[in-house]
C-alpha angles and dihedrals in degrees: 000000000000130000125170126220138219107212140202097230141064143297124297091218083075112099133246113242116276134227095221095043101038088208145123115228096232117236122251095231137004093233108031122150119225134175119243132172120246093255084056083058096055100270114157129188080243089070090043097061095042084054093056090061107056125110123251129032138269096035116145132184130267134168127225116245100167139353135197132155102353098311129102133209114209145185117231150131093301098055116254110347131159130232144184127222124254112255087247098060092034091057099028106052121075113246092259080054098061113086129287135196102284093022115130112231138190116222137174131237125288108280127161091275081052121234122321135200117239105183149013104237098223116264138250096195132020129182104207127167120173125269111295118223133071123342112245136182111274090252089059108038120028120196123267125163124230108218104227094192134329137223096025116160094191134015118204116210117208122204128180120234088208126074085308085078110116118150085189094066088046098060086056088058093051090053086046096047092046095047087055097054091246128121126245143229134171131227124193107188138181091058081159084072102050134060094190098068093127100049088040092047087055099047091056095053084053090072099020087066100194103351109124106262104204114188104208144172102204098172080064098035091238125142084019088128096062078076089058104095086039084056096072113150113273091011112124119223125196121205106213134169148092126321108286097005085134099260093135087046096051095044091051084055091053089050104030085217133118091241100144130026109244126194137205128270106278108250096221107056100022092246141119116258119246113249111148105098102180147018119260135161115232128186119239125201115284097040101280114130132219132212107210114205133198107248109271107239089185125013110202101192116238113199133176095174144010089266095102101050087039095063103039094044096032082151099056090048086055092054097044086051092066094048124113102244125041088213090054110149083194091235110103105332116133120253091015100160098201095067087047085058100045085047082057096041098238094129129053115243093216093057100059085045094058091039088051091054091044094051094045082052091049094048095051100048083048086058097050088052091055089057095039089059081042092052092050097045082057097050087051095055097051094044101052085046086056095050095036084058086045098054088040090055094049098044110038105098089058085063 
Protein backbone atom coordinates (compact mmCIF):
# COMPACT_ATOMS: atom_id res chain seq x y z
CA UNK A 1 0.00 0.00 0.00
CA UNK A 2 1.47 3.04 -0.96
CA UNK A 3 0.06 6.92 -0.65
CA UNK A 4 1.87 9.64 -1.22
CA UNK A 5 1.78 13.18 0.95
CA UNK A 6 1.91 16.62 0.35
CA UNK A 7 3.71 18.28 3.44
CA UNK A 8 4.01 21.46 5.09
CA UNK A 9 8.33 21.57 5.28
CA UNK A 10 10.95 21.67 3.38
CA UNK A 11 12.85 19.75 0.71
CA UNK A 12 14.26 16.71 1.20
CA UNK A 13 17.48 17.76 -1.12
CA UNK A 14 18.45 19.90 2.09
CA UNK A 15 20.89 18.23 4.10
CA UNK A 16 20.78 16.77 7.66
CA UNK A 17 23.14 18.42 9.95
CA UNK A 18 27.00 17.03 9.86
CA UNK A 19 29.32 16.13 12.30
CA UNK A 20 32.17 17.70 10.57
CA UNK A 21 30.45 20.62 9.67
CA UNK A 22 28.26 21.21 12.89
CA UNK A 23 25.69 22.95 10.69
CA UNK A 24 22.40 22.96 9.68
CA UNK A 25 21.81 23.21 5.36
CA UNK A 26 19.28 26.29 5.48
CA UNK A 27 15.87 25.82 3.84
CA UNK A 28 14.94 27.63 0.55
CA UNK A 29 11.68 29.04 1.88
CA UNK A 30 9.77 29.09 5.30
CA UNK A 31 6.73 27.80 3.81
CA UNK A 32 7.75 25.38 0.68
CA UNK A 33 5.79 22.68 -0.28
CA UNK A 34 7.67 19.02 -1.15
CA UNK A 35 6.49 15.85 -1.94
CA UNK A 36 7.26 12.90 0.44
CA UNK A 37 6.07 9.36 0.51
CA UNK A 38 3.85 8.08 3.49
CA UNK A 39 6.94 5.99 5.15
CA UNK A 40 8.87 9.72 5.11
CA UNK A 41 5.85 10.80 7.28
CA UNK A 42 6.27 8.16 9.94
CA UNK A 43 4.04 5.30 8.41
CA UNK A 44 4.96 1.76 9.70
CA UNK A 45 3.71 -1.53 8.57
CA UNK A 46 2.31 -1.56 12.43
CA UNK A 47 -0.22 1.18 11.45
CA UNK A 48 -0.98 -0.74 8.07
CA UNK A 49 -2.22 -3.77 9.57
CA UNK A 50 -4.35 -1.90 12.34
CA UNK A 51 -6.01 0.08 9.08
CA UNK A 52 -7.00 -2.90 7.50
CA UNK A 53 -8.79 -3.59 9.88
CA UNK A 54 -11.12 -0.74 10.32
CA UNK A 55 -14.62 -0.85 9.61
CA UNK A 56 -16.07 0.75 6.93
CA UNK A 57 -14.42 1.52 3.12
CA UNK A 58 -12.56 4.15 1.51
CA UNK A 59 -10.38 5.17 4.79
CA UNK A 60 -7.13 6.18 4.19
CA UNK A 61 -4.58 7.02 6.31
CA UNK A 62 -3.42 10.93 7.84
CA UNK A 63 -1.26 12.00 10.40
CA UNK A 64 -2.01 14.95 13.29
CA UNK A 65 -0.26 17.46 13.15
CA UNK A 66 -2.37 19.96 15.73
CA UNK A 67 -5.30 20.01 17.44
CA UNK A 68 -7.29 22.62 19.07
CA UNK A 69 -10.93 22.88 19.85
CA UNK A 70 -12.32 19.82 18.15
CA UNK A 71 -10.78 20.24 14.99
CA UNK A 72 -7.67 18.46 13.52
CA UNK A 73 -5.31 19.42 11.25
CA UNK A 74 -3.83 16.55 9.28
CA UNK A 75 -1.38 15.65 6.87
CA UNK A 76 -2.65 13.39 3.62
CA UNK A 77 -2.77 12.86 0.41
CA UNK A 78 -4.35 16.13 -0.23
CA UNK A 79 -1.59 18.45 1.62
CA UNK A 80 -2.63 19.99 5.06
CA UNK A 81 -6.56 19.62 5.61
CA UNK A 82 -8.75 19.70 8.88
CA UNK A 83 -11.12 17.48 10.05
CA UNK A 84 -13.53 16.92 12.66
CA UNK A 85 -14.26 13.41 14.66
CA UNK A 86 -17.46 11.14 14.04
CA UNK A 87 -19.99 11.46 16.88
CA UNK A 88 -19.08 7.44 17.79
CA UNK A 89 -15.72 7.86 18.41
CA UNK A 90 -16.25 11.19 19.82
CA UNK A 91 -18.67 9.78 22.44
CA UNK A 92 -17.19 6.19 22.73
CA UNK A 93 -13.56 6.61 23.36
CA UNK A 94 -12.20 7.77 26.97
CA UNK A 95 -10.54 11.27 26.90
CA UNK A 96 -6.55 9.54 26.84
CA UNK A 97 -8.17 7.59 23.66
CA UNK A 98 -9.04 11.00 21.23
CA UNK A 99 -5.99 12.14 18.99
CA UNK A 100 -3.73 13.39 19.73
CA UNK A 101 -0.49 15.61 17.61
CA UNK A 102 1.80 12.33 15.80
CA UNK A 103 -1.58 9.59 16.00
CA UNK A 104 -2.30 7.95 12.99
CA UNK A 105 -5.83 8.26 12.07
CA UNK A 106 -8.03 6.86 9.72
CA UNK A 107 -10.38 9.22 8.04
CA UNK A 108 -13.00 9.04 5.20
CA UNK A 109 -13.31 11.09 1.76
CA UNK A 110 -14.35 14.80 1.50
CA UNK A 111 -18.06 14.99 1.77
CA UNK A 112 -20.49 18.60 2.80
CA UNK A 113 -20.00 17.90 6.67
CA UNK A 114 -16.13 17.82 5.48
CA UNK A 115 -13.80 14.71 6.32
CA UNK A 116 -13.99 12.95 9.55
CA UNK A 117 -11.76 10.73 11.47
CA UNK A 118 -13.05 7.38 12.30
CA UNK A 119 -10.38 5.82 14.33
CA UNK A 120 -7.12 6.18 16.34
CA UNK A 121 -4.64 3.70 14.61
CA UNK A 122 -3.08 2.15 17.92
CA UNK A 123 -0.07 3.54 19.00
CA UNK A 124 3.63 2.50 19.22
CA UNK A 125 4.66 5.15 21.52
CA UNK A 126 2.63 7.37 23.91
CA UNK A 127 3.87 10.19 26.19
CA UNK A 128 1.25 10.30 29.10
CA UNK A 129 1.60 12.32 32.70
CA UNK A 130 -1.10 12.47 34.91
CA UNK A 131 -3.70 15.15 34.94
CA UNK A 132 -2.25 18.43 35.86
CA UNK A 133 -4.17 20.59 38.26
CA UNK A 134 -4.96 20.33 42.37
CA UNK A 135 -4.61 17.41 44.17
CA UNK A 136 -7.87 16.16 45.49
CA UNK A 137 -8.87 13.58 47.40
CA UNK A 138 -9.52 9.90 44.93
CA UNK A 139 -13.17 10.27 45.41
CA UNK A 140 -12.95 13.49 43.89
CA UNK A 141 -10.85 13.30 41.53
CA UNK A 142 -10.28 9.92 39.67
CA UNK A 143 -7.16 9.45 37.49
CA UNK A 144 -7.09 10.16 33.77
CA UNK A 145 -3.97 10.63 31.73
CA UNK A 146 -3.42 13.57 29.34
CA UNK A 147 -1.38 12.16 25.94
CA UNK A 148 1.32 14.61 25.39
CA UNK A 149 2.23 13.21 21.79
CA UNK A 150 2.09 9.89 20.23
CA UNK A 151 4.22 7.91 18.10
CA UNK A 152 7.27 9.47 19.08
CA UNK A 153 10.70 7.36 18.33
CA UNK A 154 12.99 9.79 20.51
CA UNK A 155 12.24 12.49 23.16
CA UNK A 156 14.40 14.78 23.62
CA UNK A 157 14.54 16.19 27.01
CA UNK A 158 15.89 20.23 27.41
CA UNK A 159 17.10 21.24 29.98
CA UNK A 160 18.44 24.86 30.75
CA UNK A 161 21.76 25.29 31.96
CA UNK A 162 20.57 28.39 33.67
CA UNK A 163 18.42 28.52 36.79
CA UNK A 164 16.10 26.17 34.92
CA UNK A 165 19.07 22.95 36.03
CA UNK A 166 17.73 20.81 37.97
CA UNK A 167 19.19 16.81 37.81
CA UNK A 168 16.11 15.97 40.14
CA UNK A 169 13.18 16.88 37.14
CA UNK A 170 15.15 14.99 34.83
CA UNK A 171 15.08 12.24 36.34
CA UNK A 172 11.14 12.56 36.17
CA UNK A 173 11.48 12.80 32.10
CA UNK A 174 13.40 10.05 31.94
CA UNK A 175 10.78 8.13 33.87
CA UNK A 176 8.30 9.73 31.55
CA UNK A 177 10.24 8.99 28.27
CA UNK A 178 10.92 5.19 29.32
CA UNK A 179 7.27 4.52 30.43
CA UNK A 180 6.16 5.74 26.78
CA UNK A 181 8.51 3.17 24.65
CA UNK A 182 10.69 6.22 23.23
CA UNK A 183 14.07 6.76 23.56
CA UNK A 184 15.42 9.13 25.12
CA UNK A 185 18.18 11.93 24.80
CA UNK A 186 19.08 14.67 26.74
CA UNK A 187 19.75 18.14 25.82
CA UNK A 188 21.43 20.74 28.20
CA UNK A 189 21.21 24.12 26.47
CA UNK A 190 22.28 27.72 27.16
CA UNK A 191 26.06 26.62 27.52
CA UNK A 192 26.60 30.34 26.79
CA UNK A 193 25.07 30.86 30.76
CA UNK A 194 26.86 28.76 32.43
CA UNK A 195 30.61 28.36 33.04
CA UNK A 196 30.22 24.79 34.77
CA UNK A 197 28.97 22.60 31.29
CA UNK A 198 31.46 20.22 31.70
CA UNK A 199 31.02 19.44 35.28
CA UNK A 200 27.19 19.62 34.73
CA UNK A 201 27.39 17.44 31.55
CA UNK A 202 29.16 14.83 33.69
CA UNK A 203 26.91 14.81 36.58
CA UNK A 204 23.92 13.98 34.32
CA UNK A 205 25.50 11.07 32.73
CA UNK A 206 25.97 10.08 35.79
CA UNK A 207 22.15 9.34 36.14
CA UNK A 208 21.31 9.14 32.69
CA UNK A 209 23.62 5.83 32.54
CA UNK A 210 23.96 5.47 28.96
CA UNK A 211 21.35 8.20 27.52
CA UNK A 212 23.34 10.81 24.98
CA UNK A 213 24.10 13.83 27.02
CA UNK A 214 24.56 16.96 24.17
CA UNK A 215 25.83 20.30 25.69
CA UNK A 216 24.28 23.20 23.24
CA UNK A 217 23.86 26.75 22.82
CA UNK A 218 21.00 26.89 20.65
CA UNK A 219 20.47 30.69 20.77
CA UNK A 220 23.87 30.55 19.09
CA UNK A 221 23.31 27.41 17.06
CA UNK A 222 26.40 25.65 18.79
CA UNK A 223 26.53 21.68 19.85
CA UNK A 224 23.47 21.33 17.26
CA UNK A 225 25.55 18.33 15.47
CA UNK A 226 25.61 16.10 18.39
CA UNK A 227 21.24 15.59 16.87
CA UNK A 228 22.42 14.62 13.93
CA UNK A 229 22.43 10.61 14.17
CA UNK A 230 18.71 11.02 16.28
CA UNK A 231 17.40 13.23 12.65
CA UNK A 232 17.18 10.26 10.48
CA UNK A 233 14.31 10.61 7.52
CA UNK A 234 10.54 9.40 8.75
CA UNK A 235 11.75 9.25 12.48
CA UNK A 236 9.47 11.51 14.86
CA UNK A 237 11.28 13.83 17.74
CA UNK A 238 9.58 15.31 20.55
CA UNK A 239 10.97 18.48 22.30
CA UNK A 240 9.97 18.13 26.21
CA UNK A 241 10.81 19.77 28.99
CA UNK A 242 9.95 22.82 31.62
CA UNK A 243 8.52 26.58 30.61
CA UNK A 244 11.62 28.68 28.94
CA UNK A 245 14.33 25.63 28.93
CA UNK A 246 15.11 26.84 25.00
CA UNK A 247 12.94 24.06 23.02
CA UNK A 248 11.31 26.81 20.49
CA UNK A 249 14.75 28.16 20.10
CA UNK A 250 16.25 25.10 19.36
CA UNK A 251 13.64 24.02 17.07
CA UNK A 252 13.84 27.28 15.15
CA UNK A 253 17.78 26.35 14.77
CA UNK A 254 16.79 22.60 13.23
CA UNK A 255 14.67 24.11 11.07
CA UNK A 256 16.35 27.62 10.45
CA UNK A 257 12.68 29.00 10.38
CA UNK A 258 10.95 31.31 12.40
CA UNK A 259 8.42 28.60 13.41
CA UNK A 260 7.83 29.49 16.75
CA UNK A 261 8.15 33.12 18.58
CA UNK A 262 11.07 32.92 21.39
CA UNK A 263 11.74 35.56 24.27
CA UNK A 264 14.53 36.63 26.28
CA UNK A 265 15.69 35.23 29.71
CA UNK A 266 13.44 36.96 32.41
CA UNK A 267 15.47 39.18 34.23
CA UNK A 268 13.99 38.41 37.62
CA UNK A 269 14.32 34.75 38.15
CA UNK A 270 17.19 34.00 35.66
CA UNK A 271 14.85 31.83 33.39
CA UNK A 272 13.48 31.70 29.86
CA UNK A 273 9.94 32.84 29.46
CA UNK A 274 7.40 30.41 28.44
CA UNK A 275 5.94 31.06 24.59
CA UNK A 276 5.06 28.09 23.06
CA UNK A 277 1.06 27.76 23.59
CA UNK A 278 0.31 24.55 21.90
CA UNK A 279 1.75 21.13 20.49
CA UNK A 280 2.40 20.83 16.76
CA UNK A 281 4.61 18.41 14.49
CA UNK A 282 7.05 20.26 12.00
CA UNK A 283 9.17 18.75 9.40
CA UNK A 284 13.36 19.36 9.53
CA UNK A 285 15.81 18.99 6.49
CA UNK A 286 16.48 15.89 5.63
CA UNK A 287 12.82 14.42 6.15
CA UNK A 288 12.79 13.85 10.50
CA UNK A 289 9.89 15.29 12.13
CA UNK A 290 9.50 17.22 15.55
CA UNK A 291 6.88 17.39 17.87
CA UNK A 292 7.08 20.95 19.61
CA UNK A 293 5.43 21.07 23.35
CA UNK A 294 4.35 23.70 25.36
CA UNK A 295 7.07 23.91 28.71
CA UNK A 296 5.71 21.50 31.65
CA UNK A 297 5.17 23.63 34.65
CA UNK A 298 4.21 20.17 36.88
CA UNK A 299 4.83 16.67 35.78
CA UNK A 300 2.59 14.41 37.59
CA UNK A 301 4.07 11.13 36.74
CA UNK A 302 1.48 8.37 34.83
CA UNK A 303 2.69 4.86 35.03
CA UNK A 304 1.13 1.46 33.89
CA UNK A 305 4.21 -0.59 34.73
CA UNK A 306 7.78 -0.50 36.53
CA UNK A 307 9.52 0.41 32.96
CA UNK A 308 9.88 3.77 33.69
CA UNK A 309 11.57 3.58 37.15
CA UNK A 310 13.47 0.76 35.86
CA UNK A 311 15.04 2.54 33.45
CA UNK A 312 15.73 5.84 35.18
CA UNK A 313 16.92 4.18 38.45
CA UNK A 314 18.52 0.80 36.68
CA UNK A 315 20.96 0.93 39.88
CA UNK A 316 18.41 0.87 42.60
CA UNK A 317 16.54 -2.21 40.79
CA UNK A 318 19.63 -3.80 40.90
CA UNK A 319 19.90 -3.24 44.70
CA UNK A 320 16.24 -4.23 45.60
CA UNK A 321 16.86 -7.39 43.57
CA UNK A 322 19.70 -8.71 46.26
CA UNK A 323 17.46 -8.03 49.32
CA UNK A 324 16.06 -10.74 51.55
CA UNK A 325 12.91 -10.41 51.06
CA UNK A 326 11.11 -9.65 47.35
CA UNK A 327 8.29 -7.53 49.27
CA UNK A 328 11.11 -5.32 51.01
CA UNK A 329 9.77 -1.71 51.63
CA UNK A 330 13.68 -0.87 52.25
CA UNK A 331 12.89 0.64 55.81
CA UNK A 332 13.79 -1.66 58.35
CA UNK A 333 13.52 -4.73 56.91
CA UNK A 334 16.65 -7.25 57.53
CA UNK A 335 19.13 -8.02 54.60
CA UNK A 336 17.83 -5.16 52.66
CA UNK A 337 20.32 -4.69 50.59
CA UNK A 338 19.53 -1.03 49.62
CA UNK A 339 20.21 0.32 52.93
CA UNK A 340 23.56 -1.86 52.94
CA UNK A 341 24.41 0.01 49.85
CA UNK A 342 23.48 3.53 50.92
CA UNK A 343 25.77 2.53 54.70
CA UNK A 344 28.48 1.91 52.29
CA UNK A 345 27.77 4.70 50.21
CA UNK A 346 27.23 2.92 47.14
CA UNK A 347 24.42 4.30 46.54
CA UNK A 348 23.52 8.07 46.41
CA UNK A 349 21.08 9.18 48.93
CA UNK A 350 19.55 11.54 46.72
CA UNK A 351 18.82 9.16 44.42
CA UNK A 352 16.55 6.70 46.67
CA UNK A 353 15.05 9.54 47.75
CA UNK A 354 14.08 10.55 44.53
CA UNK A 355 13.22 6.88 43.55
CA UNK A 356 11.27 6.68 46.55
CA UNK A 357 9.17 10.02 45.45
CA UNK A 358 8.83 8.74 41.89
CA UNK A 359 7.48 5.30 42.99
CA UNK A 360 4.65 6.99 45.96
CA UNK A 361 3.54 9.25 42.73
CA UNK A 362 3.26 6.18 40.59
CA UNK A 363 1.28 4.35 43.07
CA UNK A 364 -1.22 7.06 43.54
CA UNK A 365 -1.94 7.81 40.25
CA UNK A 366 -2.30 3.98 39.95
CA UNK A 367 -4.84 4.26 42.57
CA UNK A 368 -6.98 7.20 40.87
CA UNK A 369 -7.14 4.94 37.51
CA UNK A 370 -8.56 2.08 39.45
CA UNK A 371 -11.37 4.35 40.56
CA UNK A 372 -11.75 6.12 37.19
CA UNK A 373 -12.52 2.48 35.46
CA UNK A 374 -14.71 2.02 38.82
CA UNK A 375 -16.42 5.14 38.31
CA UNK A 376 -17.27 4.22 34.57
CA UNK A 377 -18.38 0.79 35.22
CA UNK A 378 -20.73 2.52 37.49
CA UNK A 379 -22.00 5.05 35.02
CA UNK A 380 -22.70 1.99 32.59
CA UNK A 381 -24.67 0.24 34.91
CA UNK A 382 -26.72 2.72 35.69
CA UNK A 383 -27.12 3.74 32.36
CA UNK A 384 -28.03 0.59 30.79
CA UNK A 385 -30.69 0.16 34.05
CA UNK A 386 -32.17 3.67 32.94
CA UNK A 387 -32.59 2.69 29.36
CA UNK A 388 -33.53 -0.85 30.07
CA UNK A 389 -37.01 1.07 32.59
CA UNK A 390 -37.44 3.21 29.83
CA UNK A 391 -37.81 0.62 27.26
CA UNK A 392 -40.03 -1.49 29.93
CA UNK A 393 -42.28 1.42 30.36
CA UNK A 394 -42.74 1.95 26.49
CA UNK A 395 -43.22 -1.41 25.61
CA UNK A 396 -45.32 -3.20 28.37
CA UNK A 397 -48.28 -3.19 27.26
CA UNK A 398 -46.93 -5.26 23.89
CA UNK A 399 -45.93 -8.41 26.72
Amino acid sequence: MSYDIICHGHSPRDALPSPESGRITPIRTAKELFQMNIEQLGWKDHFAIHLETCQGQDLSPARVVRAAGGFYSLLNAGGEQTATLTGQLRHASAQDALPVVGDWVAIDSPAEEGIRIHAVLPRKTALKRASSGNRKGLAEKPGIPQVLAANVDTAIIVSGLDNDYNPRRIERYLTLVYESGAAPVIVLNKADLCPETELRRAEIEAIAFGVPVLVTSANRGEGLAGLAPHLEAGRTLVLIGSSGAGKSTLLNQLTQADHQRTSEVSSAVGKGIHTTTHRELFSLPGGALVIDTPGLRELHLWGESEAGLEGTFPEIIAFAAQCRFRNCRHENERGCAIRQALLEGTLDPARMESYQKQRTELAFATQRHELAAQVAQKRKRKTISREAKRWRREHGDEQ
